[in-house]
Phi, psi and omega in degrees: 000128165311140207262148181297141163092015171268145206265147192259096203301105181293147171303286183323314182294298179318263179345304211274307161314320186280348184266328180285356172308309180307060204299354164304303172298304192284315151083068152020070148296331190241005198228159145313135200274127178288174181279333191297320211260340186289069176257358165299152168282168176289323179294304227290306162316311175296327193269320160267342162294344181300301189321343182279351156300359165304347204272126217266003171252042136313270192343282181302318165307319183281328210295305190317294188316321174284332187273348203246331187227341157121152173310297197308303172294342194269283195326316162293345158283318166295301185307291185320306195286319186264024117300323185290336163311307161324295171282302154333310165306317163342295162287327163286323169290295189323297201288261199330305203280008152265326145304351170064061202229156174257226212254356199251339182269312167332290185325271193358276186308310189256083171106338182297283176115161175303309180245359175304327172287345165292350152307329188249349161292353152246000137286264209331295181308311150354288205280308156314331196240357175270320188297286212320292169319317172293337195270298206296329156306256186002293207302314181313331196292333188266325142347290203287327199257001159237330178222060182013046191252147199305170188276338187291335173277303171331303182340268164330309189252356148283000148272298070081298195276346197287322186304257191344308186292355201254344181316295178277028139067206188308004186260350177267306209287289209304336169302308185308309164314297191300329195287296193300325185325269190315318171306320194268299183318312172306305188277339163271356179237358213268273169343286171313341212287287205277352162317303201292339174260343166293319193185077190283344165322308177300359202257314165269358177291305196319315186293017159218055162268111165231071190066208179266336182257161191301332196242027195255001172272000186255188174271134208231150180282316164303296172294353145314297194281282164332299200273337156295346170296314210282326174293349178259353173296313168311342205288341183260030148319333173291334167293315186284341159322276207297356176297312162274020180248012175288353222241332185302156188266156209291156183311067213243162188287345166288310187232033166309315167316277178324314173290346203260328184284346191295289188285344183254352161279311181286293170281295164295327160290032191274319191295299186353291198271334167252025171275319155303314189288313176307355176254000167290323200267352143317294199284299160354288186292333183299295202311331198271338164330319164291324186227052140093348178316123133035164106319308191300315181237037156272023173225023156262154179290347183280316189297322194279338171289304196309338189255359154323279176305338176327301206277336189266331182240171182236336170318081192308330198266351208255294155007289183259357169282312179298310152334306183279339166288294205287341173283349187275309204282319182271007133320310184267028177255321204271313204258059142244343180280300184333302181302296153332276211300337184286282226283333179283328187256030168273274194349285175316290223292278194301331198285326177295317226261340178257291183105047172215161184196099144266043159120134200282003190270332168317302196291311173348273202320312163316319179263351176282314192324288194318282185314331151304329171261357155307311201293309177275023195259330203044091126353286178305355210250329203234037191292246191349311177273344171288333200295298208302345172288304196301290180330321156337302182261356204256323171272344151283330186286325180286301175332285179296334170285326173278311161328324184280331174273338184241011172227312162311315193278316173300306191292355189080023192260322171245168184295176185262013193222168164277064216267123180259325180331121125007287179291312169284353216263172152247147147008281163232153179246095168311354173295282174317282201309314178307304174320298202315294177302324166273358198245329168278311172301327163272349169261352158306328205263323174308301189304335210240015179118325199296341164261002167092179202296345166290318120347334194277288179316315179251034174296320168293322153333293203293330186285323179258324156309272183312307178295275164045273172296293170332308198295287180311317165348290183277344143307346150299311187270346178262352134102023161093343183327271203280030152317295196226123164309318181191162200273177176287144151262095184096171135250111217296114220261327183290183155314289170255145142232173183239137184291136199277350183239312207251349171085352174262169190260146196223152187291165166297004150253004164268005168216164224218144171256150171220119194307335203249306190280332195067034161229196172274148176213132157301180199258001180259308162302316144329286222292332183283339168303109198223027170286294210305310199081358184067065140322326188299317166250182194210154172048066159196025156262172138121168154319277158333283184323303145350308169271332182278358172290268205324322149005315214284320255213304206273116175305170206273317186278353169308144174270138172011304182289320204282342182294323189295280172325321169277350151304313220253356151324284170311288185300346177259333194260307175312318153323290189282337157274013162261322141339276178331314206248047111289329166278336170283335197284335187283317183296317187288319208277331175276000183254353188271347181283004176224106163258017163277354162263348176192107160338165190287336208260008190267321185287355171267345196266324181294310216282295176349278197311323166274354166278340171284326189268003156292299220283328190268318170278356171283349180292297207259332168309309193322307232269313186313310198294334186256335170269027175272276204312333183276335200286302190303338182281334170318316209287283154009261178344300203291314192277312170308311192286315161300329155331280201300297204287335175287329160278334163297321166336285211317300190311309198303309174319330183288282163287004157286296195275013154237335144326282193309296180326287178318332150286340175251010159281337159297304165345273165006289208289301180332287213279327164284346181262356155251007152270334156313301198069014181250162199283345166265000133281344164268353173277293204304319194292322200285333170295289207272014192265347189263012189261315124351313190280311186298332184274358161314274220295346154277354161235022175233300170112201224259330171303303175320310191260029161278338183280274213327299168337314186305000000 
């Protein structure tokens, strides 16, 4: 029997769980990685978080830069960008490969809050499905150019081809890694050797190439600042990093050497070799430049390997087979890591916001489709200017997350450990989120002119500085209060426990007690529960938070619910009109990349049109937003009150089955003292049957009990 006001576990919730369960498939998407699951060596881990430095748009990023700012200005932004890379990465590698947690379970704990983090988790996916696309342009291009096929189809089927390898997560991918690693090493390197032994001249010719602008062979701050924006973008490479080195085996005084060479080579050393590939692809573009390629495609890698292998084969057809290998195998080494990490941060990203995960194979799929439409969006056309928005925000999320690991956690501002959990979190942590946010507006708004052109340039610089600073600050002024909601209940003295809704054994850091099942809860099945209401904890959802904001804004006698509705007003409207008008910004931003479709006086009669016709949907977004916020508090209401009446039920139910009991120990009694026959058994039953009656008679009342007498 269940204890009263305990929540009644459905079959169907069980069923639904056991099929995600299915960690061959699921790769602990939502969870801590167990010790059970971890049977990899440190190299075999480590080979495979490398394999993910195969992506040929290292190349194209150092070629666009060099060609856009000159060697000179590309280089000293790659030396900068890749130490500050570096140094970020550390903390993020280190942490993640000893909680063995991946980068959205990372978030969680340090600054974020349980859904504060759904914010970077869709920057992160982001960053998977803009890469994915860019790798999956590259592979088409070379597609199109052996076996002519259109690009819009390359397209379709270098995305496409991606899926199979990816259904079965690290247990595939580390074969792929291991199998492909040497042939991609080889082959990447093949080339400079004999460039460097043909014609070593050209390696000092390069430092005074200077680009497309006048000033560009000397060193200039402004194109500086520019070519490090486009370069700051790489900076959340290290999460599809720490998504496998999550994988590493636990840490002992036996393989500490091997563990520590694991994580600093496979995570924060990943910029080392791609910090090389971006100034080879500097050196490419220079090179192809040399021998007559375009301006427009001497920064695609196919163009910059053809003219690479030039030097190693003389075969024009050998040429173009070696090309098209090394570009098919470090395409597909890069966009099956790309594919992995997109399908782990939708999963995270949907599952708080709905409280459903049908599977991490799904979101895969969901995110190449997203990468597909990039791609015929031509993506590949707007390489600079999409990297350079995206680095803005991608580099405040890293800045506060790290501030938090290497200042907050020292100072005691924060826990020294990592908490992922649900059931500990409170809902948002203003340390991250507040850094993040105010550290991405200002330097979007920097990035976009409003403080003038220095300021324009060193909009990430200003971004990374500013979270940084923040996250302790408000850690500080917040005295560490949203870290942890509420503390471990109890202490889990096995190994394993078994989880109370889905029935599997899970280690004692992947689980929580919960007060509404009155058990042990995985941390999936938590995250998933949309019953509970955080019973566990109290003012950390939220809902909650939201109405103790508005305090600020709102008088004080208004009640809970209306601060709360008018929280959760604001944040849904700002939300989806910041969406909207991103998407008008995209629309605007693909027509100034064609200026041959529209004049300078055609592209102010657009920008016009799309601001009226913004201004004219925030009227109806206003309107959406507030009957969304009332349907949802209905539903809410609706869900309490369906609480309430299932726990009185339960009660009622209850004492009906200690009645019925009580009665059938009279039965009982009755029938053994009248196979007896003895007179102390005809005494006893009508005594203890009026005893019975009376206790009847006090959770039913008096009609019941004239019907049952009767």
């Amino acid at each position: 029997m269940q204890p009263s006001g305990t929540q009644r576990i459905i079959k169907v919730r069980r069923d639904y769980n056991t099929w995600v369960a299915t960690e061959t498939l699921e790769d602990y998407a939502l969870r801590y990685t167990p010790r059970s699951f971890r049977r990899w060596s440190e190299f075999r881990v480590a080979n495979t978080a490398f394999g993910a430095i195969s992506f040929l748009a290292l190349e194209a990023i150092g070629g666009s830069i060099a060609i856009n700012y000159g060697f000179t200005n590309a280089f000293w932004a790659i030396t900068v960008v890749g130490i500050i890379i570096f140094l970020t990465s550390l903390p993020i590698g280190y942490y993640g490969s000893k909680y063995n947690i991946d980068m959205d379970l990372l978030t969680r704990g340090a600054g974020f809050g349980y859904i504060g983090s759904t914010i970077t988790s869709l920057i992160y996916a982001s960053f998977t499905f803009i890469f994915f696309a860019l790798e999956a342009a590259i592979m088409s291009m070379v597609i199109e150019l052996y076996f002519d096929i259109p690009v819009a189809v390359g397209y379709i089927l270098s995305s496409l081809v991606i899926i199979p390898f990816v259904t079965h997560g690290v247990t595939f991918l580390s074969r792929l890694q291991l199998w492909t690693q040497p042939l991609w090493l080889i082959l990447m390197v093949l080339p400079f050797i004999f460039i460097a032994y043909k014609n070593p001249q050209v390696f000092s010719e390069l430092t005074s190439f200077a680009g497309k602008p006048e000033s560009g062979a000397s060193f200039n701050p402004l194109l500086f600042g520019a070519a490090a924006t486009v370069a700051f973008s790489l900076i959340t490479q290290i999460a599809e990093q720490v998504d496998f080195l999550r994988f590493l085996p636990e840490r002992t005084q036996e393989n500490r050497v091997k563990w520590w060479s694991a994580m600093l080579v496979s995570g924060p050393g990943w910029i080392v070799l791609g910090a090389a590939k971006l100034l080879g692809g500097a050196f490419l573009a220079f090179l192809a430049l040399q021998h007559e390629i375009g301006i427009d495609k001497a920064g695609e890698p196919t163009q910059m390997y053809l003219v690479g292998f030039s030097y190693v084969f003389s075969d024009p057809r050998v040429i173009l087979v070696v090309t098209t290998l090394f570009v098919v195998v470090s395409q597909l080494k890069i966009n099956v890591t790309n594919a992995y990490a997109g399908s782990l941060a939708w999963s995270n990203f949907f599952s708080r916001l709905t409280h459903s995960h049908p599977g991490r194979v799904v979101w895969l799929v969901f995110n190449v489709v997203i990468a597909v439409m990039l791609m015929e969006l031509g993506i590949f056309g707007a390489l600079e200017k999409v990297l350079g928005i995206y680095s803005n925000v991608a580099i405040a999320w890293v800045g506060a997350l790290v501030a938090d690991l290497v200042v907050n956690k020292p100072l005691g501002l924060s826990p020294p450990y990592i908490e992922f959990k649900r059931a500990h979190l409170y809902d948002v942590n203003p340390v991250g989120v507040g850094s993040m946010l105010v550290a991405s507006i200002v330097s979007i708004t920097a990035y976009a002119g409003v403080f003038g052109p220095l300021a324009q340039a060193f909009a990430p610089f200003i971004a990374l500085v500013l979270a940084f600073i923040l996250a302790p600050i408000i850690a500080f002024m917040t005295k560490g209060k949203y870290y942890i909601a509420q503390r471990e209940v109890g202490v889990f003295s096995a190994t394993n426990r078994r989880c109370v809704i889905c029935e599997h054994e899970f280690e004692k850091e992947d689980m929580a007690h919960c007060p509404a099942y009155d058990g042990s809860i995985c941390s999936l099945c938590c995250t998933l529960d949309a019953r509970c209401h955080d019973s566990c904890k109290t003012g950390s959802s939220l809902h909650e938070q939201l109405s103790a904001l508005m305090q600020v804004f709102v008088p004080r006698h208004y009640s809970f619910k209306l601060r709360a509705r008018i929280g959760s007003f604001i944040l849904r409207f700002i939300a989806i009109a910041g969406l909207t008008a991103a998407v008008f910004g995209i629309v605007y931003f693909q027509q100034t990349l064609t200026p041959n479709l529209l004049d300078p006086n055609g592209l102010l009669v657009l920008k016009d049109t799309l601001t009226k016709t913004f201004m004219i949907l925030l009227v109806l977004i206003g309107i959406g937003t507030w009957w969304l916020t009332l349907t949802n508090e209905s539903r809410l209401v609706a869900q309490e009150e369906s609480n309430k009446q299932t726990r009185l039920l339960q009660q009622e139910i209850e004492e009906h089955q200690k009645t019925d009991a009580k009665l059938q120990q009279a039965a009982v009694a009755k029938r053994r003292f009248d196979s007896d026959g003895t007179q102390a058994g005809n005494s006893y039953y009508p005594t203890k049957r009026t005893a019975l009656i009376n206790a009847d008679q006090r959770y039913f009342g008096r009609g019941a009990h004239r019907g049952r007498t009767n």
